[in-house]
N, C-alpha and C positions, 0 to 999 in steps of 0.2 A: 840364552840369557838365564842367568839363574836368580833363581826368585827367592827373597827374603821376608821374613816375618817383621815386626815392630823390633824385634832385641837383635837382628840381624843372623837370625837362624839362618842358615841353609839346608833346601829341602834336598840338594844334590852334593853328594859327597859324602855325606851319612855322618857332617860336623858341625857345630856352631862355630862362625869365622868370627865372633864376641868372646866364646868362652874357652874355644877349642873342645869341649865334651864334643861327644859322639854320642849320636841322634838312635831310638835306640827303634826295634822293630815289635809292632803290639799287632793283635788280631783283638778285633772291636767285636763285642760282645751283647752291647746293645746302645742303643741311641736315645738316650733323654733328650724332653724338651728344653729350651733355654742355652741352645747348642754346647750339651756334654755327654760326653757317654762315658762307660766303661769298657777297661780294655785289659789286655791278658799280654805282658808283659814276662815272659818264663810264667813261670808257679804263681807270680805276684798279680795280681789285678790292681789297675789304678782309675782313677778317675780325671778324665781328663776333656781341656776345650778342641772342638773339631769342629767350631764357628769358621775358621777359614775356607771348609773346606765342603761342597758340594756333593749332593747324589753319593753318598755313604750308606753302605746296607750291611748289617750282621754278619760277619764273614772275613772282611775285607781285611788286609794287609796296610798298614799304617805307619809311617817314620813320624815318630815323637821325640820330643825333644823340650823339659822345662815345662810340662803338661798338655801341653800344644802340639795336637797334628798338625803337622809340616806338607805333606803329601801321602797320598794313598798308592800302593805299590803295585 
């Protein structure tokens, strides 16, 4: 089964089946309270929600997508 967020993101396929963009790959940086962190997207850092998504630690590999982690990799 593949699982969708609220806009109908998909975590599997590395695409949104709403927008067609592709989902892109960040290494999280750190974890705010109020479920947001920041993450390192190439050179770029962004700030982004990862309220969906559970037990995330510094380190970790992340499909983004719209600011929204989708799944951790």
């Amino acid at each position: 089964m593949i699982s969708h967020n609220a806009d109908g993101c998909s975590a599997e396929g590395g695409y949104c089946i709403t927008c067609s963009d592709e989902a892109l790959e960040a290494e999280l940086l750190r974890i705010d309270e109020g479920g947001t962190a920041l993450v390192a997207v190439g050179a770029q850092t962004l700030e982004i929600d990862v309220s969906l998504l559970d037990g995330l630690a510094v380190g970790d590999r992340l499909l983004i997508h719209g600011g929204v982690a989708l799944a951790k990799l």
